[in-house]
Structure formats: C-alpha cells, structure tokens
LOLO-171533 format. One record per residue (C-alpha): residue number from 1; x, y, z. Coordinates in steps of 0.001 Angstrom, whole numbers. Layout:
! LOLO-171533
SITE   num      east     north        up
SITE   NUM         X         Y         Z
...
//
This chain:
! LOLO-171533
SITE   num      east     north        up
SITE     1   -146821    -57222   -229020
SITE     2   -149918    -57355   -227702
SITE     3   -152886    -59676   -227940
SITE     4   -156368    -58883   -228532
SITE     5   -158920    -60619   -226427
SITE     6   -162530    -59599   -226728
SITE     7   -163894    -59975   -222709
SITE     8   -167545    -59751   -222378
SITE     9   -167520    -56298   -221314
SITE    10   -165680    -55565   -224840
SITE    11   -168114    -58072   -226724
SITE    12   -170760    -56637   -225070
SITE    13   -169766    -52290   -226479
SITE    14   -168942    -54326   -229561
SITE    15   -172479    -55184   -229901
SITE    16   -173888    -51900   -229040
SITE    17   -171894    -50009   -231484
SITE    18   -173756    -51908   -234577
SITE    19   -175874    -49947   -236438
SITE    20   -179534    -52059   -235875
SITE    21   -178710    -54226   -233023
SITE    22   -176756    -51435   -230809
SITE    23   -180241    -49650   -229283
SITE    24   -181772    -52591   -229402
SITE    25   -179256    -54063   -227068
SITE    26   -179081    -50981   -225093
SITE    27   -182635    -51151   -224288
SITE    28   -182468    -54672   -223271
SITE    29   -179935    -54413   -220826
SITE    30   -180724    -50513   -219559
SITE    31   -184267    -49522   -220629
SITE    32   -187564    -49850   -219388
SITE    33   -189164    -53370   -218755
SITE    34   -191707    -52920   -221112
SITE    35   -189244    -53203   -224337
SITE    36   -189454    -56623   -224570
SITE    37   -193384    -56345   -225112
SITE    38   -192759    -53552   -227760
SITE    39   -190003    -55431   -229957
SITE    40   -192320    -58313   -230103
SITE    41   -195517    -56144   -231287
SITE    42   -193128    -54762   -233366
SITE    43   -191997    -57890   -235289
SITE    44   -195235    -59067   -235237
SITE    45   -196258    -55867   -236963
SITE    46   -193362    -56599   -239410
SITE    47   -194815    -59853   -240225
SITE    48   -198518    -58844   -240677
SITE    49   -197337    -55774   -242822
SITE    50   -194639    -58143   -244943
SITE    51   -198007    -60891   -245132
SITE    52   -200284    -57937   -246355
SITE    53   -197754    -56690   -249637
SITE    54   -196218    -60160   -250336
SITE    55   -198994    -62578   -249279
SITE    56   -198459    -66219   -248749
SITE    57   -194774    -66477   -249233
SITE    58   -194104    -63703   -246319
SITE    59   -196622    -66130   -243645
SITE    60   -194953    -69375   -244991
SITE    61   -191422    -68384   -244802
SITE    62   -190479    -67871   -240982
SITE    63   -191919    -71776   -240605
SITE    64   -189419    -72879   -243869
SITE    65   -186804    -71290   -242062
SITE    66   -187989    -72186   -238302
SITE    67   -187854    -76142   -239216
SITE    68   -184089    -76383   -239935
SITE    69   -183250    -74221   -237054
SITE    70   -185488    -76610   -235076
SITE    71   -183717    -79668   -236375
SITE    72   -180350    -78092   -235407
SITE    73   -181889    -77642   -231972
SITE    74   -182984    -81386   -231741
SITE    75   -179763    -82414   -232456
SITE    76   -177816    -80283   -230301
SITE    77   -179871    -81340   -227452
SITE    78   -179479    -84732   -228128
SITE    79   -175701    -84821   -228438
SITE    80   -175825    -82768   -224734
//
C-alpha cells in the first residue's frame, strides 16, 4: 500500500484546481504584479456594491466578523 502525502507542490495544484480560488491563485503566483491592486479594487467594489442593495448590515458586517478573528489573533500572538 501506499500512503498519500500532500507536499506543497501537490497542495499547491490542489489549490489551483478549485473552482474560485484556482485563477486567483494562479495569478498570484504567475501573473502580472499588478493583480494584487485589482483583487483589492475588486473586493472593495464588492463591498460598496453589497453596501448600496443591502445598506447598513453589508458595511457593519466585515467589522462583526473582523473582531473575533482579531481576538483569535491576540491570543495566538500571545501564547507565541
């Protein structure tokens, strides 16, 4: 029998073979500098287009769900 051991190299195909994430990752790692710059005007664009139809809720929530995350942080970085 043989085991199954996901490398990096096979993490990393793994990765690019999902659906969303895949060409994102591929750009990241093989496309043009600039990408970066465009996926963040992008999400931002996301997030003024999700404040415009919903309103309040859709500016509120990525703080609600930035505050545990930053909590978890805290405590990671205290424990070392």
């Amino acid at each position: 029998m043989t085991t199954l051991s996901l490398d990096p190299p096979a993490r990393r195909t793994l990765i690019r073979r999902l659906p969303f994430l895949g060409p994102i990752a591929r750009e990241l790692a093989e496309g043009d500098a600039d990408y970066p710059l465009y996926l963040v005007a992008a999400a931002l664009t996301l997030w003024g287009c999700a404040f415009m139809i919903w309103g309040l809720p859709a500016l509120v929530m990525p703080a609600l769900v930035a505050a545990p995350l930053m909590l978890v942080l805290l405590v990671l970085i205290t424990r070392g």
